[in-house]
Steps between C-alpha positions, in 0.01 A plus 500: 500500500558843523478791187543862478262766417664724236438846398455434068593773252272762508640699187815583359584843683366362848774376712304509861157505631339556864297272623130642563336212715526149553135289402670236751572416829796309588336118576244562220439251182430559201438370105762558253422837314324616795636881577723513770666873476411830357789655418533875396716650230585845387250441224280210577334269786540158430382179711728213482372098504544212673764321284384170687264384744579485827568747831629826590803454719710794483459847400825669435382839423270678742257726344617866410826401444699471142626191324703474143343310219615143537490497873377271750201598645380216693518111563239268345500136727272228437148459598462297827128558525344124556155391383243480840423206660205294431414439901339839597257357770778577781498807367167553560467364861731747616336827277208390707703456801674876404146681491348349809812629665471856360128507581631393839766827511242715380209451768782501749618853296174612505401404868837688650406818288169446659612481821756855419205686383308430827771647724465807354352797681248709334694767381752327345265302299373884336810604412617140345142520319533868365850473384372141304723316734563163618633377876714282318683763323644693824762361746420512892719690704351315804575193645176307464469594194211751514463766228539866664379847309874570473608165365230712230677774486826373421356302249391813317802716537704256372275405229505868387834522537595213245214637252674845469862335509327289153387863364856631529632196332277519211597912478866406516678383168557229330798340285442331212785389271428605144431206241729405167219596323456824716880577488545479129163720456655788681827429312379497160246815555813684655733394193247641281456847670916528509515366152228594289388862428150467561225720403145426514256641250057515558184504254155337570287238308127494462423126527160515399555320175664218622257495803248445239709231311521306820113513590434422153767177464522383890265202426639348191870611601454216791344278340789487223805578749342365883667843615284841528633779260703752688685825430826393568515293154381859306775670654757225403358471130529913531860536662595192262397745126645820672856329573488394104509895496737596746755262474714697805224405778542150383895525521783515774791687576803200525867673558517756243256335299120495444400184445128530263281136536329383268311285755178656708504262840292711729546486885134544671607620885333317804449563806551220737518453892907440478537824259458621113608236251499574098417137325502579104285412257739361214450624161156654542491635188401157369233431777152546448279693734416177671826369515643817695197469763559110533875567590430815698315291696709223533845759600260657729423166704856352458655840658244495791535127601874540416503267203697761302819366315823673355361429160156716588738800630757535279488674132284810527497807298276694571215495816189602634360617807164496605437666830131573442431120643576654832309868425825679439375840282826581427916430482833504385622153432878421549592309185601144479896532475667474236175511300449851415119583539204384703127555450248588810179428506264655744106451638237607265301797624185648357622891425295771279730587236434672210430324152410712173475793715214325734546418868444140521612194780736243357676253637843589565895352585800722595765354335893560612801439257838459687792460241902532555541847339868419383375233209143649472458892381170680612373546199501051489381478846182698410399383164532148643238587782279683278538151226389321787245747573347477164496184467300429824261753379424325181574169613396349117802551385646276724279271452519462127891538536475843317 
């Protein structure tokens, strides 16, 4: 008995997928649920089980190559595997038999290249010893088989021949076809810059405050949650109170319509070896400061092992950035499309600035605002930042919800 291996729904806009690698080899058994195929979407990577036990016995769709939802894939067959045989002492007679043989070839390997290494003059045997080489490496060009300082030689040249033939290979290029997930990144960030009028606006934060808030609360914050307390979950609480504010960063431009939500799902970019996904945290206005790190750090794991489903992507309003895990001081972030603003975060740097007319070293965050100009006026775009700004700076209030 024979069944096919089908691609399942994947969502209700997907209508093909690619498939990314195969975790079998034709010939190979398995359990049922056991993964058998990662397949790769515009959106997601998903691996698809084992519907039943048995073996691998056709693959219908090489690697790299596209398939519509609901095709075949491959051909499941049943498991001929037997159980092993109770009488192993044959077996064992001839194991013994095998390695008494090999010792046999090997003394009688070792003796010849003995016997090679004692035909050779002098000479050769200093230049095989400072080039760290063996007799056994070089062909004879005699008849008798005796190993001549050109035989050497050769050897060399053609050895340094294929080493700088390697080099050019490895300066030459090299083709790689672009993923689903790859392609529709590029697509989307280029329908945003055609689509959206985007402007980016700048201010700092001094994060000593909630610096201090961390130190102070780190212990008992893991103790109650089992997750450290990070600064993503201020800035979500933050962004979260300042969309209450400006309802237009928290909206979308639909036809000739802007549609204002009344929802705050915020989409928390990561970076990933496949490319930038956006999972969204679903009505974080309700979470708690614990909650948001929890699920941060769940989207964050799903999207790197490539756990991430349609559900996790989809819904977003509004997102943030944070390019300071990788040391970025600085940038304009290309917003989420059609959402209409994105926050960026930035690494913390120790700066003098100047507080109540006194030079003094704080801890400090560039922060960028990038916002489609045609729904969001300037005036919006930079009391939103600087709402964000204050509230980061006296991070009480958002603590108390004030």
């Amino acid at each position: 008995m024979t069944i096919e291996l089908i691609v399942p729904s994947l969502g209700e806009s997907i209508t093909e997928a690619t498939v990314s690698k195969w975790l079998k080899k034709i010939g190979d058994s398995f359990d049922v649920d056991e993964p058998l195929v990662e397949v790769e979407t515009d959106k997601i990577t998903v691996e698809i089980p084992a519907p039943i036990a048995g073996i691998l016995s056709e693959i219908k769709v090489q690697e790299g190559k596209d398939i519509n939802i609901g095709g075949v894939l491959g051909i499941i067959g049943e498991s001929t595997e037997k159980k092993p045989q109770k009488k192993e002492t044959p077996i064992n007679h001839n194991i013994e038999s095998n390695k008494v043989s090999d010792k046999k070839s090997v003394k009688e390997l070792s003796n010849t290249e003995l016997q090679n290494e004692e035909k050779l003059s002098p000479s050769v045997k200093k230049i095989l010893d400072e080039n760290n080489l063996k007799a056994s490496q070089i062909n004879s060009s005699r008849e008798d088989g005796r190993l001549t300082k050109a035989d050497i030689f050769n050897f060399l040249q053609n050895s340094q021949k294929e080493n700088k033939l390697k080099i050019e290979k490895v300066k030459k290029e090299e083709v790689v076809p672009m993923s689903k997930i790859r392609q529709t990144i590029a697509t989307k960030l280029k329908e945003s810059q055609n689509n959206a009028a985007i402007l980016t606006t700048f201010n700092e934060i001094d994060m000593s405050e909630i610096i201090k808030v961390r130190e102070a609360k780190k212990n008992e914050f893991v103790e109650r949650y089992g997750v450290k307390l990070g600064f993503m979950s201020f800035f979500v609480k933050a962004s979260v109170i300042a969309l209450k504010e400006f309802s237009a960063v928290n909206a979308e431009i639909r036809d000739n319509n802007i549609v204002y939500k009344n929802h705050y799902d915020i989409g928390i970019a990561v970076g990933t070896e496949k490319g930038l996904v956006v999972p969204v945290l679903k009505n974080a206005d309700q979470l708690t400061f614990g909650e948001i790190e929890r699920k941060i750090i769940d989207l964050s794991n799903k999207a790197r092992e490539g756990q991430l489903s349609i559900e996790d992507l989809s819904g977003g309003t509004f997102t943030i950035s944070n390019g300071g895990v990788y040391g970025s001081m600085l940038s304009t972030p290309i917003i989420n499309y059609p959402q209409s603003g994105i926050l960026g975060m930035h690494n913390i740097i120790k700066r003098p600035v100047v507080v109540n007319d006194e030079v003094v070293i704080r801890s400090m965050m560039y922060v960028a605002f990038s916002y489609d100009h045609r729904i969001i006026d300037g005036k919006e775009s930079v009391g939103f930042l600087v709402k964000i700004k204050e509230l980061l700076e006296k991070p009480g209030s958002i603590i108390l919800g004030i």
